[in-house]
C-alpha positions in Angstrom: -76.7 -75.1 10.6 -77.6 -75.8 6.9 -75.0 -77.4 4.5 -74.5 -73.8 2.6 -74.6 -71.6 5.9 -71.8 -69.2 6.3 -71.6 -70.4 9.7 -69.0 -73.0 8.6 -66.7 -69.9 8.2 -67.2 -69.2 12.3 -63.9 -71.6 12.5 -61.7 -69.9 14.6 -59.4 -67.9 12.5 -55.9 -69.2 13.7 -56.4 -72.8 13.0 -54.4 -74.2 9.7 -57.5 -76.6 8.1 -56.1 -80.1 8.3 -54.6 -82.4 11.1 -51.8 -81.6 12.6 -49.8 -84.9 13.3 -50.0 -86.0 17.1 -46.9 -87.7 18.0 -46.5 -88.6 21.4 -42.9 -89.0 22.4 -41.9 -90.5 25.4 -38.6 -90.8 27.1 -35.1 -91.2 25.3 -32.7 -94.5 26.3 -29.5 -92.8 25.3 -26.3 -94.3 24.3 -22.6 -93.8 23.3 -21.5 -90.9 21.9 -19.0 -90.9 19.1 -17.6 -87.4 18.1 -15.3 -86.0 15.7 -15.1 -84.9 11.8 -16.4 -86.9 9.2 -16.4 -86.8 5.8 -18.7 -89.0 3.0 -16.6 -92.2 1.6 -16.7 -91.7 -2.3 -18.5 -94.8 -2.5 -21.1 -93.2 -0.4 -20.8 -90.5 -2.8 -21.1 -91.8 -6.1 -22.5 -89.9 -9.1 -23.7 -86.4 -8.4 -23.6 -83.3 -10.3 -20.7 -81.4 -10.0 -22.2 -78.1 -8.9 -23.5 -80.3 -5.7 -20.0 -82.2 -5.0 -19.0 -79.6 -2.6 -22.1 -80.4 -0.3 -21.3 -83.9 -0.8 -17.6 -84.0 0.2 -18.1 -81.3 2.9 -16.5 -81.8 6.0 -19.1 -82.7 9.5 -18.3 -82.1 12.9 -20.1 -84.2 14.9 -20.7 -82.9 18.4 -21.7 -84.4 22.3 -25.0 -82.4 22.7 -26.6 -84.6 25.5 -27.3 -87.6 27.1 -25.0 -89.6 24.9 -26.5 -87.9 21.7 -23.8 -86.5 18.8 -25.2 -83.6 16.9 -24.1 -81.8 13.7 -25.4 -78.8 11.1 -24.8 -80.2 7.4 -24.8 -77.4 4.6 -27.8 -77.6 2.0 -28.2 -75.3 -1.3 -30.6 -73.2 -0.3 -31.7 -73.4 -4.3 -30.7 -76.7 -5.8 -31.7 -74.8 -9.1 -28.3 -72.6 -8.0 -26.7 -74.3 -5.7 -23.1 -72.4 -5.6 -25.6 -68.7 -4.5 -26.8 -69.4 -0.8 -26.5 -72.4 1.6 -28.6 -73.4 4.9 -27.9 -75.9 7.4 -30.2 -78.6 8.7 -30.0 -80.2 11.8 -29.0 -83.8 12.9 -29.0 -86.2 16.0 -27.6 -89.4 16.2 -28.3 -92.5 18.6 -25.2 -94.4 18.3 -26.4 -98.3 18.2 -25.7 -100.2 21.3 -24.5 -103.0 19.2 -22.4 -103.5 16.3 -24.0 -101.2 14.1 -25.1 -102.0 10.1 -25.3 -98.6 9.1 -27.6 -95.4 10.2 -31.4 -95.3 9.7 -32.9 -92.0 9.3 -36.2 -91.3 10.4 -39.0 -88.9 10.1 -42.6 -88.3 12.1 -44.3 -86.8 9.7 -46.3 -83.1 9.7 -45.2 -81.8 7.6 -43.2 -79.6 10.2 -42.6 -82.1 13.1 -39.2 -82.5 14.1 -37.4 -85.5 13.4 -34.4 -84.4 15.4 -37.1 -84.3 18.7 -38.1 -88.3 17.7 -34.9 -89.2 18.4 -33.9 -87.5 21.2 -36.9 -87.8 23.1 -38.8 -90.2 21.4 -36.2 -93.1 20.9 -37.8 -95.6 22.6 -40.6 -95.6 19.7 -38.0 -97.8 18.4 -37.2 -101.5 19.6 -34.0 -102.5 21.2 -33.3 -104.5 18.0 -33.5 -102.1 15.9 -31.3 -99.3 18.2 -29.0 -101.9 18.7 -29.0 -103.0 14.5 -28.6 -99.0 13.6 -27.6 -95.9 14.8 -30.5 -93.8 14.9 -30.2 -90.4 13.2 -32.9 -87.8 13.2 -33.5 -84.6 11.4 -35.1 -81.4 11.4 -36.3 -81.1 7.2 -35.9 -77.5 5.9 -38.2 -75.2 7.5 -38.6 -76.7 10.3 -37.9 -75.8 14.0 -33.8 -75.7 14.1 -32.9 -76.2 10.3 -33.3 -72.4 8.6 -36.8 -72.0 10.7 -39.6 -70.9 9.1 -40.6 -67.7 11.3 -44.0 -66.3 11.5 -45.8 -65.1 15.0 -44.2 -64.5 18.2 -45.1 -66.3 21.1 -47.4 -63.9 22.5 -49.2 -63.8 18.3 -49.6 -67.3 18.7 -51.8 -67.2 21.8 -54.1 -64.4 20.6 -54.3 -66.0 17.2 -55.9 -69.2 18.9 -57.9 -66.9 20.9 -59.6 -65.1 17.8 -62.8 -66.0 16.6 -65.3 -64.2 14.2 -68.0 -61.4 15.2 -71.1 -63.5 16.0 -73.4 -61.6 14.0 -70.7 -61.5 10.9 -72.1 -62.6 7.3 -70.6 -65.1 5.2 -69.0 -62.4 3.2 -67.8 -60.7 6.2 -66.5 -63.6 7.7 -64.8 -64.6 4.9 -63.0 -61.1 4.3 -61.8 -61.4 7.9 -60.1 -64.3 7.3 -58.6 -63.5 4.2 -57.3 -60.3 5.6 -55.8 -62.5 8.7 -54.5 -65.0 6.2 -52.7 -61.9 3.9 -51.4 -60.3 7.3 -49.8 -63.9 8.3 -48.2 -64.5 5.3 -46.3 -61.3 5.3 -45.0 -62.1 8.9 -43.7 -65.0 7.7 -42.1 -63.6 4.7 -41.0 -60.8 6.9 -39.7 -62.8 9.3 -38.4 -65.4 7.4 -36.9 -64.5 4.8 -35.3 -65.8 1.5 -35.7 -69.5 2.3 -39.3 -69.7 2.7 -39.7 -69.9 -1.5 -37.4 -72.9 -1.0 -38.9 -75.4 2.0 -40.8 -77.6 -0.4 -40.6 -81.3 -0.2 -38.5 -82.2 -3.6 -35.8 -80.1 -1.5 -35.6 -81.7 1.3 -35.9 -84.3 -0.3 -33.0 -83.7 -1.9 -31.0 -82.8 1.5 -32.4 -86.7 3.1 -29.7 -87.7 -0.3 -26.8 -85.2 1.1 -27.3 -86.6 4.8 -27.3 -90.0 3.3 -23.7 -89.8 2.2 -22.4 -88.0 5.2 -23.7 -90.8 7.6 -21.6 -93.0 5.3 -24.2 -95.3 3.9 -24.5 -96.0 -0.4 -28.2 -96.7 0.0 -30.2 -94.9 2.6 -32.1 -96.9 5.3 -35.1 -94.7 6.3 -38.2 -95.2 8.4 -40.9 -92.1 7.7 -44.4 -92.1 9.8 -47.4 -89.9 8.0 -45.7 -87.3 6.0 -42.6 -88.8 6.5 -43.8 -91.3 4.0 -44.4 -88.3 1.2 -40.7 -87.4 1.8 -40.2 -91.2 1.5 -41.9 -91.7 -1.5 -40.7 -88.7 -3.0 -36.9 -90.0 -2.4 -37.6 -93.6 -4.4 -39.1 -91.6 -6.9 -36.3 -89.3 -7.1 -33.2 -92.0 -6.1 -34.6 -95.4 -6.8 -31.3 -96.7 -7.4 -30.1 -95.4 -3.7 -33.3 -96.8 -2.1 -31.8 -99.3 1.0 -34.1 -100.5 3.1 -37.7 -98.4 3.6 -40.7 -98.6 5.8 -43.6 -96.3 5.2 -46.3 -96.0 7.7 -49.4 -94.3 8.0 -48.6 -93.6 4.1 -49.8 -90.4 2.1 -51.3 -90.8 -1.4 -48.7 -88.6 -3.8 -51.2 -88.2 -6.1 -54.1 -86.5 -4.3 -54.9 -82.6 -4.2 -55.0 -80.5 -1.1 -58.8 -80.9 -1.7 -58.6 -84.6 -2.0 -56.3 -84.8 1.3 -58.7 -82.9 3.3 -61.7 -85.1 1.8 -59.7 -88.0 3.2 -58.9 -86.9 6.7 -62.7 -85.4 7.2 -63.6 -88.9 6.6 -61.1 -90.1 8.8 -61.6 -88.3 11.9 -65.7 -89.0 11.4 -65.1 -92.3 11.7 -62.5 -92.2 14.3 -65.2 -90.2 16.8 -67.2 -92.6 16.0 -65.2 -95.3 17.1 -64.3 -93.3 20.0 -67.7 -92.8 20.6 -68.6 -96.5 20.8 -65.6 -96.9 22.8 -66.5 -94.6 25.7 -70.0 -95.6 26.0 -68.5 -99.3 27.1 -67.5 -97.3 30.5 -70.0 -96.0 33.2 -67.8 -92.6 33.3 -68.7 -92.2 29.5 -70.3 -88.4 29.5 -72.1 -89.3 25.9 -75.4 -91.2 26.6 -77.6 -93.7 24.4 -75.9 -95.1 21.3 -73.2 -93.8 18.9 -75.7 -91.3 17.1 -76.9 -89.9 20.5 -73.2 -89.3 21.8 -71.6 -88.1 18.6 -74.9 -85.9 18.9 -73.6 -84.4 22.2 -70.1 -83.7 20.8 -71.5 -81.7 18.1 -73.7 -79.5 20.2 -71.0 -78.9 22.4 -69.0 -77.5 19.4 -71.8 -75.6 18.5 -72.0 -74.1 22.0 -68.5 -72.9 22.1 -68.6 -71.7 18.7 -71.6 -69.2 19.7 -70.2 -68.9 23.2 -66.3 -69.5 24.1 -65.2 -70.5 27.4 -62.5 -69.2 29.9 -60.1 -71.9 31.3 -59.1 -71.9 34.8 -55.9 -70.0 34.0 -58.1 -67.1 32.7 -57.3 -67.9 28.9 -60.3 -68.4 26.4 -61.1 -71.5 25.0 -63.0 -71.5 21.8 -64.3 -73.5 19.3 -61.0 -74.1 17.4 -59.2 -74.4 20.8 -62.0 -77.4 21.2 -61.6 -79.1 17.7 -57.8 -79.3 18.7 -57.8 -80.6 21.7 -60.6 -83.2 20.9 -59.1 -84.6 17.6 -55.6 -84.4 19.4 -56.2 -87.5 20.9 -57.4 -89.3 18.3 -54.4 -90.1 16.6 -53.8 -92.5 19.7 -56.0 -94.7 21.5 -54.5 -95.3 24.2 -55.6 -91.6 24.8 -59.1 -92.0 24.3 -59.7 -92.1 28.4 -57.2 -88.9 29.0 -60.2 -87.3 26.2 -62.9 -88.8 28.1 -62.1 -87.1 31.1 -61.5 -83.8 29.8 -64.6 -84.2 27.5 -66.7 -85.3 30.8 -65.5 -81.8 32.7 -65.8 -79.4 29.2 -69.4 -81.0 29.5 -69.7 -80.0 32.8 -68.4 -76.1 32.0 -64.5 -76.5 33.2 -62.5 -76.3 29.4 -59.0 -76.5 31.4 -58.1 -80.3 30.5 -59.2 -80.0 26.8 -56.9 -76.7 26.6 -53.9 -78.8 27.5 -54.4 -81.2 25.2 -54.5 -78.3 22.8 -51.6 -76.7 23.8 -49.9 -80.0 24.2 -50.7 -80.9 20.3 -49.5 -76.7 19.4 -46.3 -77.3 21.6 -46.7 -74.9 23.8 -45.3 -74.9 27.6 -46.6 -74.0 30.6 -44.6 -70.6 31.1 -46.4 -69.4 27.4 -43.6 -70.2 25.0 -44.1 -72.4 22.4 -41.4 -75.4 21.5 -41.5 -75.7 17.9 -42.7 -73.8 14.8 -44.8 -76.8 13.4 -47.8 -74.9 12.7 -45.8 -72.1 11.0 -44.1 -74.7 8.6 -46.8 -77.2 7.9 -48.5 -73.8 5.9 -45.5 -72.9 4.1 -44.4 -76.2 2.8 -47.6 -77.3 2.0 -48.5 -73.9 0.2 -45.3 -75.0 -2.2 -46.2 -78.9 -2.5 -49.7 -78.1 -3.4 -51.8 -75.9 -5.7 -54.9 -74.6 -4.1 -58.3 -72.7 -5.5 -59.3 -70.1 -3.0 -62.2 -69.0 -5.4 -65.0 -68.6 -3.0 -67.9 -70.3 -4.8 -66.1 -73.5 -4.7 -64.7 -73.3 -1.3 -68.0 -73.0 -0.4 -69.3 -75.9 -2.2 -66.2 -77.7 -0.7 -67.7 -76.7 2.5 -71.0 -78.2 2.2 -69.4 -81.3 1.3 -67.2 -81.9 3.9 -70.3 -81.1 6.4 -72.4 -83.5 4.8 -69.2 -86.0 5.6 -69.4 -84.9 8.8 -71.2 -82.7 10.6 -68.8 -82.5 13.6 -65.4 -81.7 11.9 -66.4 -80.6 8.4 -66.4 -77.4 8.7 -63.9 -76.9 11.2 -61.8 -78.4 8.1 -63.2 -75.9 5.5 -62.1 -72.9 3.6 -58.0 -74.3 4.0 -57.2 -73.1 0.6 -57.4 -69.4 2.0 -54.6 -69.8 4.2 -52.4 -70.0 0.7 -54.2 -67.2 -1.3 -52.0 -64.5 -0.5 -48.7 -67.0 -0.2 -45.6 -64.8 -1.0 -44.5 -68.1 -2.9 -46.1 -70.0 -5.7 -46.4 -73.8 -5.8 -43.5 -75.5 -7.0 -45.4 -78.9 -7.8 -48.0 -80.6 -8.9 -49.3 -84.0 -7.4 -48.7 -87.0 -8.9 -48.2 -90.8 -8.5 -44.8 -92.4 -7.8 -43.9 -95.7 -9.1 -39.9 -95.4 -8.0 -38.7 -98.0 -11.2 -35.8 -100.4 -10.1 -36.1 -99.5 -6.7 -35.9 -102.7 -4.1 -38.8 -103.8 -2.0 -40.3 -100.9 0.0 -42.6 -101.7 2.8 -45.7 -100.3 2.7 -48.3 -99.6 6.2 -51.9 -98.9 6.6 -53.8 -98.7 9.4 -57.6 -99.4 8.7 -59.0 -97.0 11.7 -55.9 -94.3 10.8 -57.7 -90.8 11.0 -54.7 -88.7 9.4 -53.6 -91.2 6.7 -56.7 -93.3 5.5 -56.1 -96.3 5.2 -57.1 -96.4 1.7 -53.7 -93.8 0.7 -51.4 -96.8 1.7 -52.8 -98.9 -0.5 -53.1 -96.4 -3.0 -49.1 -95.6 -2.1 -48.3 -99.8 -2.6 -50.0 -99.7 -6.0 -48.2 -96.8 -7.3 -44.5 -97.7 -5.9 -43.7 -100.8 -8.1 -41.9 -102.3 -5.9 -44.1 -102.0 -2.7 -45.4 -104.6 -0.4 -48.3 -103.8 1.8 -49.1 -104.3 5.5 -52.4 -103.8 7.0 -52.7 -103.1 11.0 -56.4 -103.6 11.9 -56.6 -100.9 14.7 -57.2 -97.1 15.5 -55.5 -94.3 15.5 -52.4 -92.9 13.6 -49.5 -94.9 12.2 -48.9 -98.5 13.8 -45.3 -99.2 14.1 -44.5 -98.6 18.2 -48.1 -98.4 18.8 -49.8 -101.8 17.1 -47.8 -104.7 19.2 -45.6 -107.4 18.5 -47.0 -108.4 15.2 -46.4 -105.3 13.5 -42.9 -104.2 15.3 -41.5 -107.7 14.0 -42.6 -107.2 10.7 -40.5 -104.2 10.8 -37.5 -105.4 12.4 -37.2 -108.5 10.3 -36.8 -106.6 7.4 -35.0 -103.7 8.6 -32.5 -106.0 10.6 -32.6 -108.9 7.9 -34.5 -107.8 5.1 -37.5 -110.3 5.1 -40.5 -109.1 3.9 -43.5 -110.3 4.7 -46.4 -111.5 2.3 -48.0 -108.7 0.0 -51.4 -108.7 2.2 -50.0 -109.9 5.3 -52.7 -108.7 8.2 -52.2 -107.9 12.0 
């Protein structure tokens, strides 16, 4: 396939063209559960406009839910433009501390459109037992997202067929392009359909502005926060908008604010080229390695098996078709982790040998989808509509193309599996809302800042960018793969974190692990 082939637009037609974030959560350590009503103390408060006071002072019932967890619903404008017209409610958790605690810390995983309300209640063990004994833990589901005013787009049934589709094989580029603005137009009107009113608001600057509401009804005058990939934007965004309420941050696996959709997807192409490649050169230090020779010849192999089930999906042992975007999934799934590398070496070693059923859960594990068909969140479904309002996008097919070529010539694997994105906003019922641009968050307090030098989904190079932006940033590097380090890097990184989440040292600007 040339650079300007049309065959690039051969990517099956239900897959969103960036990375979805792969966090695996493990098990939750639960503990006590404080109920009741609670109301924000007017030093938590402070100074806020008077048409948002309401939201502010409102009253929260916080609720038993399971395992030890307390749950509430806190009221949002669902236009902070016109705030006294409509409200939504977004979804908490909280992890009461096991010790005595210093306040709440609010965390997010990222996406954007993975639950943050999920990473506490099954993922609290991400955390160390200093830092769930230092805080209470308190997780939440951003606007848009899974139980917080869901945005609503396929059924369950939809979703399978749409990650079935593929193009006609003997489709031109024009054709193929048509198809998939046609299937883009038709999936934007579900969602506005389905929807409704509060998809025009599920942009970042508004959540942004509910993380400030949830801040006050936890009780806390600064907020403590802890955001992983796009939790970082929402992060960032927060010190640029409330540099004065900044507490204590950590940002890891950081987003650049200041890059394009165009630039982003630049960035992660890179990312995940190099990240097969390490992967590669991994799996050929094992004798059950499927990918002969050296890193050239293997990462060879990969990419005519893509080209295989592009021409030629394959049927799963369940009966359900596996093609080439059910492939790319499942493959780049695991590289956000690599500790999953050898789970993707087996399933690579028995797609190579004609049985796609191991790869297909790995896909379905990274869509959320269970066993019985249904799927367990909408991340998919809201990563497209926030992003379509955080981020202007050119659908104007002469320079997709050229986008195209360019992102194969970075890599000839992935490239074009990561092409032609912009379409997916074309016919978006909602216009962007805002532009990208740096954030230096003035007279803010020391925010840490983490990059991972082998991170696929966040280069490494957009937390450095992020430190240099945020005046008062301090950066961390973890030299390792995969996605974000904190839980995942060892000790050196984890007490970084905890000493200045628990004490507040900081390390060195530089400091290395």
């Amino acid at each position: 396939m040339t650079a300007s082939s049309p065959g690039r637009l051969r990517a099956p037609r239900g897959v969103v063209a960036a990375a979805v974030v792969g966090l695996l959560l493990s098990g939750c350590v639960p503990g006590g559960a404080d109920t009741g009503t609670a109301t924000a103390p007017p030093e938590a408060i402070g100074e806020v406009p008077q048409n948002l006071r309401e939201f502010y002072e409102q009253e929260v019932t916080w609720e038993e839910c399971e395992d030890g967890f307390t749950c509430a619903n806190v009221e949002v404008p669902l236009d902070y433009n016109d705030p006294g017209r409509e409200s939504i409610e977004i979804a908490a958790v909280r992890l009461e501390s096991s010790g005595d605690a210093q306040g709440s810390l609010l965390v997010n995983p990222g996406g954007p459109g993975v639950s943050g309300y999920d990473l506490v209640q099954l993922g609290s063990q991400k955390f160390s037992g200093l830092l769930r004994q230092s805080y209470d833990l308190v997780g939440f589901d951003p606007r848009g997202v899974q139980r917080s005013a869901p945005v609503e787009c396929l059924t369950d049934e939809e979703r399978d067929k749409a990650r079935e589709e593929t193009f006609p094989p003997d489709a031109t580029d024009a054709e193929a392009l048509e198809i998939l603005e046609a299937d883009s137009a038709e999936f934007a009107q579900l969602c506005a359909e389905r929807t409704g009113e509060v998809l025009a608001y599920v942009d970042t600057v508004s959540a942004t502005k509910d993380l400030d509401i949830l801040r006050a009804l936890v009780g806390d005058e600064k907020l403590n926060y802890m955001g992983f990939s796009y939790g970082t934007m929402l992060g960032a965004t927060y010190a640029g908008l409330f540099p004065e309420k900044v507490g204590r941050f950590v940002l890891d696996g950081a987003m650049d604010p200041s890059l394009s959709a165009a630039e982003i997807t630049e960035g992660q192409v890179r990312g995940f080229d190099a990240a097969l490649r390490s992967y590669v050169a991994d799996c050929q230090t094992s004798s059950e390695c499927p990918l002969p020779g050296d890193v050239e010849e293997g990462v060879a192999v990969v990419d005519e098996l893509f080209e295989s089930v592009e021409e030629s999906p394959m049927t799963a042992n369940d009966g359900r078709l596996v093609t080439v975007g059910t492939l790319f999934q499942g493959f780049v799934y695991p590289l956000y982790e690599s500790k999953s590398w050898p789970a993707l070496t087996g399933a690579l070693t028995r797609v190579l040998q004609g049985d796609p059923s191991d790869i297909l859960r790995i896909a379905d594990l990274s869509a959320g989808r269970e066993q019985d068909g249904t799927y367990s969140n909408n991340s998919s479904a809201a990563f497209t509509a926030i992003n379509c309002l955080d981020y202007p996008m050119s659908a104007e097919p002469a320079e997709m193309d050229q986008q195209a070529a360019e992102l194969e010539k970075l890599s000839p694997v992935f490239g074009e599996y990561l092409s032609y994105g912009a379409v997916s906003c074309e016919n978006w019922p909602h216009k962007p809302v805002h532009e990208p641009a740096p954030v230096s968050a003035p007279g803010a307090p020391p925010i840490l800042v983490i990059g991972t030098t082998g991170d696929p989904a966040t280069p490494y190079e957009w937390s450095v960018a992020l430190a240099e932006q945020l005046e008062s940033a301090v950066h961390v590097t973890w030299e390792g793969e995969g996605h974000t380090a904190y839980g995942r890097a060892g000790s050196c990184i984890d007490n970084i974190v905890d000493g200045f989440l628990v004490e507040g040292t900081m390390p060195d600007d530089g400091a290395r692990c």
